[in-house]
ChimeraX commands (.cxc) that place a marker at each C-alpha (Angstrom):
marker #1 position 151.19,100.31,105.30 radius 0.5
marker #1 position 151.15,96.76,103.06 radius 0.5
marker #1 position 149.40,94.26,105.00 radius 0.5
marker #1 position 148.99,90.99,103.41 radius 0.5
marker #1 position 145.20,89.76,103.03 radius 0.5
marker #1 position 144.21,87.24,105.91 radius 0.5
marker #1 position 143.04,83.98,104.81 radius 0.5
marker #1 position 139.20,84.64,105.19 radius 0.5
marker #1 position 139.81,87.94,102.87 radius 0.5
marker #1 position 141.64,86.12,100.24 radius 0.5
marker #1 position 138.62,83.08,100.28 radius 0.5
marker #1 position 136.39,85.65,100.24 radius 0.5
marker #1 position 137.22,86.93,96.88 radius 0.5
marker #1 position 137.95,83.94,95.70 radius 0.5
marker #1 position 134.03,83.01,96.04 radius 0.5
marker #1 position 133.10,86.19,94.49 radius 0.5
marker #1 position 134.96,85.77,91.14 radius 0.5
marker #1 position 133.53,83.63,89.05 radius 0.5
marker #1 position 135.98,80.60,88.14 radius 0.5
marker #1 position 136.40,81.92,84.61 radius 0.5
marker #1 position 136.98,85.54,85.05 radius 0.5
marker #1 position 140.64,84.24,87.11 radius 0.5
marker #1 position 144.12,85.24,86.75 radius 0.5
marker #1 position 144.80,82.07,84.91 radius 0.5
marker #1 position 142.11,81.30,82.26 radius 0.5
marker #1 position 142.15,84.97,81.21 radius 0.5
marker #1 position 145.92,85.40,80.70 radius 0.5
marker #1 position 145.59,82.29,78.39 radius 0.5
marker #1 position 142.96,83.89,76.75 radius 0.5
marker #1 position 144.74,87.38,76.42 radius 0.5
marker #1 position 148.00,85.22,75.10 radius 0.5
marker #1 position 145.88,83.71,72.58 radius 0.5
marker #1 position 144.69,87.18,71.53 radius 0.5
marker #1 position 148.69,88.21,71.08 radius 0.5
marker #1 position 149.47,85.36,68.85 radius 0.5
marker #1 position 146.47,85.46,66.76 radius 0.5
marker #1 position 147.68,89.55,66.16 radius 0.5
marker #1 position 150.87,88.14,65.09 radius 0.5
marker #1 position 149.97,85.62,62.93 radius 0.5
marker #1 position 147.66,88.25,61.93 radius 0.5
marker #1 position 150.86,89.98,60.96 radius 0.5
marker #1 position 152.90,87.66,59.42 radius 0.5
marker #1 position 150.54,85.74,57.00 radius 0.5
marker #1 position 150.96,87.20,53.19 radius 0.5
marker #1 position 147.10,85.93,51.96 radius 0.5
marker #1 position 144.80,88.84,53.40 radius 0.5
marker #1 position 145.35,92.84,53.61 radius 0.5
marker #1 position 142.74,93.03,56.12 radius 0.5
marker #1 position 143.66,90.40,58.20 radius 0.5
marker #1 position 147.46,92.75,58.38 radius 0.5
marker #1 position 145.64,95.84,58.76 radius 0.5
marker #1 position 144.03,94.62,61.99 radius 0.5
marker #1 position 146.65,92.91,62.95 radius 0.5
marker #1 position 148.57,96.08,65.24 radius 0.5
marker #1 position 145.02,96.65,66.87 radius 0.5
marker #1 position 144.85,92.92,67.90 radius 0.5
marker #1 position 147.61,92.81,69.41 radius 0.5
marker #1 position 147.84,96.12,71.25 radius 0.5
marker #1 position 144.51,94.84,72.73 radius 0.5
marker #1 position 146.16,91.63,73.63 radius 0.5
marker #1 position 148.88,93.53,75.36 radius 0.5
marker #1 position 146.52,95.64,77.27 radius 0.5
marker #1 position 144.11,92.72,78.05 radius 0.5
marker #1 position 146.95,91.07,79.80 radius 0.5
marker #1 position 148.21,93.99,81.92 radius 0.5
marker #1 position 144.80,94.48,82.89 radius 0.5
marker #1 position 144.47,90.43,83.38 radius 0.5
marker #1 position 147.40,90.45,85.48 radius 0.5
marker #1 position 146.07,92.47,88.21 radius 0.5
marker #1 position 142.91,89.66,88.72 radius 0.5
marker #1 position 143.04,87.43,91.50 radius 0.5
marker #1 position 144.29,83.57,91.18 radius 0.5
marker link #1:1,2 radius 0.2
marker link #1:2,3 radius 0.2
marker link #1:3,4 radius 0.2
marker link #1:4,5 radius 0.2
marker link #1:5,6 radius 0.2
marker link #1:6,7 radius 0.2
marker link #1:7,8 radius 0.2
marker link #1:8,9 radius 0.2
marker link #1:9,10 radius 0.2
marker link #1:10,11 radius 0.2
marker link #1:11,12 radius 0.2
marker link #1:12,13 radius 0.2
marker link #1:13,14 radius 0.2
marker link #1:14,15 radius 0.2
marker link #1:15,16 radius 0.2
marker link #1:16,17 radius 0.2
marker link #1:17,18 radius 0.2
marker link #1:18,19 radius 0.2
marker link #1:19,20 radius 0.2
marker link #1:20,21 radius 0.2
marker link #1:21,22 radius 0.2
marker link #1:22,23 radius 0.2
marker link #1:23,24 radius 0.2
marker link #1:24,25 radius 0.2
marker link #1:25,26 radius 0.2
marker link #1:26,27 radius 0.2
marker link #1:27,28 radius 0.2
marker link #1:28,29 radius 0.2
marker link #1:29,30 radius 0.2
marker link #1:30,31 radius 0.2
marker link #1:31,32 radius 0.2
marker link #1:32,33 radius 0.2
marker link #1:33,34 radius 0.2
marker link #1:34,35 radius 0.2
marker link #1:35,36 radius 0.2
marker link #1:36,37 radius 0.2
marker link #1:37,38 radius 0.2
marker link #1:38,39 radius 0.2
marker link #1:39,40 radius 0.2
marker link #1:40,41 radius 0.2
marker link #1:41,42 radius 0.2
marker link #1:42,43 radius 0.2
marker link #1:43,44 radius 0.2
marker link #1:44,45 radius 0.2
marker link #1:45,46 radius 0.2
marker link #1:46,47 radius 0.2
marker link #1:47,48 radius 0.2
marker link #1:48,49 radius 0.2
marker link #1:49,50 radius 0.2
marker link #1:50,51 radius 0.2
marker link #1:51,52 radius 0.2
marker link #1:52,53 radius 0.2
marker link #1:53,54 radius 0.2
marker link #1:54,55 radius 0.2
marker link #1:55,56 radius 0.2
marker link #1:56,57 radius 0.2
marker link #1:57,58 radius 0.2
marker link #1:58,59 radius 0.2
marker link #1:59,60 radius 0.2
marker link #1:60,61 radius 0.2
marker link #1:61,62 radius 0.2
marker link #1:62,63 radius 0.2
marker link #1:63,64 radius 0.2
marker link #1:64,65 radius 0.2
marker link #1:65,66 radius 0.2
marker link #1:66,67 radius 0.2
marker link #1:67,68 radius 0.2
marker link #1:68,69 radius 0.2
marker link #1:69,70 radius 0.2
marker link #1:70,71 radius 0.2
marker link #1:71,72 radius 0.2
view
């Protein structure tokens, strides 16, 4: 049974979400955490800047599936 949520549901968690804990902002936010793992990644100056760069941007990649599932 998949019943859409009724207007006064979906404005109803809408106020109880704070603004920047939203679908949008926090995708951004877990995009910016991919590309910083790549650059990470790619840059030849610092080992430790590579070495963390896998973790970064596994957690990236997580964040965002997670992210995805937050209302707009």
């Amino acid at each position: 049974m998949n019943r859409s949520p009724s207007p006064s549901n979906t404005d109803a968690v809408r106020r109880r979400w704070p603004r920047w804990l939203r679908r949008g902002p926090m995708e951004m936010v877990a995009c910016t955490v991919i590309a910083a793992g790549l650059l990470m990644m790619l840059q030849p100056l610092a080992m430790a800047l590579f070495t963390w760069s896998f973790l970064t941007t596994l957690a990236g990649t997580a964040l965002f599936m997670v992210v995805s599932k937050f209302p707009e």
